[in-house]
N, C-alpha and C positions, 0 to 999 in steps of 0.2 A: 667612369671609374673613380674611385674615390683615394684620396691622396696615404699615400702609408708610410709611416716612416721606419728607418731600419730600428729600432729599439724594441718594435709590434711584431716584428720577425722572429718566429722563432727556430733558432740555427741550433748545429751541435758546433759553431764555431764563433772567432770571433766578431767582434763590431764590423770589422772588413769582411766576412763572409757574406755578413747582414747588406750592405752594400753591392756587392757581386748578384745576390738572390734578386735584389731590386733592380738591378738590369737586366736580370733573367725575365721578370715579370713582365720589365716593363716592354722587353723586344718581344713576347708572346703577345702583348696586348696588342702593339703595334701591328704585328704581323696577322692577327685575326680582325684588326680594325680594318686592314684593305684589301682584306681576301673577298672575295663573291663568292666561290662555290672553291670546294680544295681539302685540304687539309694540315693542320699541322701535328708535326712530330718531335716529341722532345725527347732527347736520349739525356740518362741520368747515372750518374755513377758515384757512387759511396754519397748516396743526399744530395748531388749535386746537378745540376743543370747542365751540362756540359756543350751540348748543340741541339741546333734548332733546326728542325727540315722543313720547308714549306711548298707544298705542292697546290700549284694552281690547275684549275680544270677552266676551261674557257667551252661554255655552251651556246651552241647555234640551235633555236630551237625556230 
């Protein structure tokens, strides 16, 4: 994943918005980085990221 700074963000708000998004990002990354099999779900409201649902699936094959 390549490094981004809040200024490349493009928000309807301000430098602190830009800030907030990059923790959004970066806990989506994280959370698809140690997933195997699952999904995730982001609920979003007025642009915003608001929560993160992550459902893991564990398979016995």
């Amino acid at each position: 994943m390549r490094n981004v700074e809040p200024s490349q963000i493009a928000t309807r708000g301000d430098a602190g918005q830009a800030e907030k998004t990059l923790a959004a990002l970066a806990a989506v990354a994280e959370a698809v980085g140690k997933l195997r099999f699952g999904s995730v779900h982001l609920t979003i409201h007025e642009g915003r990221v608001v929560q993160l649902d992550v459902t893991e699936r564990q398979r016995f094959t």
